[in-house]
C-alpha positions in Angstrom: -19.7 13.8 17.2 -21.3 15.0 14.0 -20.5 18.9 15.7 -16.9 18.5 16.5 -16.9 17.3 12.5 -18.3 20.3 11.3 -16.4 22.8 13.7 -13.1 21.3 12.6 -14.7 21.9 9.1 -15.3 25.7 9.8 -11.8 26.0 11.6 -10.1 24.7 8.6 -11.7 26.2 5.9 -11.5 29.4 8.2 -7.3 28.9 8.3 -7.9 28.3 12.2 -7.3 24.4 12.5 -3.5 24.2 12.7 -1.4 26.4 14.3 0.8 26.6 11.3 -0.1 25.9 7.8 2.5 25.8 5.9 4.0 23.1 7.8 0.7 21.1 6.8 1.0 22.3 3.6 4.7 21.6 3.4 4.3 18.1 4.8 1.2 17.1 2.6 3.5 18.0 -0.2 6.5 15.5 0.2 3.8 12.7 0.5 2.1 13.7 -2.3 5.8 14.0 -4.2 6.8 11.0 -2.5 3.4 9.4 -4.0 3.8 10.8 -7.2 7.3 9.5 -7.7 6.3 6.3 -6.6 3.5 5.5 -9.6 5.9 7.2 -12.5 9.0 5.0 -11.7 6.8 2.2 -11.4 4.4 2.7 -14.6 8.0 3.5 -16.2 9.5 0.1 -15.5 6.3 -1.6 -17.2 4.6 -2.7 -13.8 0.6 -2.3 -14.2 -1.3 0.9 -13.7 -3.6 -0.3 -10.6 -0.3 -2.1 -8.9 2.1 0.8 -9.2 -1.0 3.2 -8.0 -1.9 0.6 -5.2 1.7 0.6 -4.0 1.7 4.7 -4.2 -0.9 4.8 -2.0 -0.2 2.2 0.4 3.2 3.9 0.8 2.0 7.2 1.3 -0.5 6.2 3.4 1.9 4.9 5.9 4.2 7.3 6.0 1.1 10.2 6.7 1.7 9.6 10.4 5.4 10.2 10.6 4.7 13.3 8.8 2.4 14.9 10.9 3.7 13.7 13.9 4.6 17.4 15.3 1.3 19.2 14.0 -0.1 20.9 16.0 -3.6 22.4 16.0 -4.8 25.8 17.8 
């Protein structure tokens, strides 16, 4: 277990884990914009720190899978 760890570890620091990165890149993005978005409207409107970034994350978090639904590693 602890070898297929660090081989994907080599592969992606190597730029050989995904078959196209800037599709990974590219998705990570829009959740982390999605994420982003999500804690300034919500700090704007006067809801706490720790709730608006709880929210954020719980959001983003849930939506990771529909976003890398089509990767596809090499």
């Amino acid at each position: 277990m602890f070898d297929m760890f660090k081989n994907s570890i080599v592969l992606f620091f190597k730029g050989k884990l995904f078959q196209d990165m800037g599709h990974v890149i590219r998705q990570t993005a829009i959740g982390m914009i999605i994420a982003a978005a999500i804690v300034i409207i919500m700090a704007k409107s006067g809801i706490a720190l720790w709730i608006a970034i709880t929210v954020a994350s719980l959001v983003s978090g849930a939506i990771q899978p529909y976003l890398f639904k089509d990767l596809k590693y090499a």
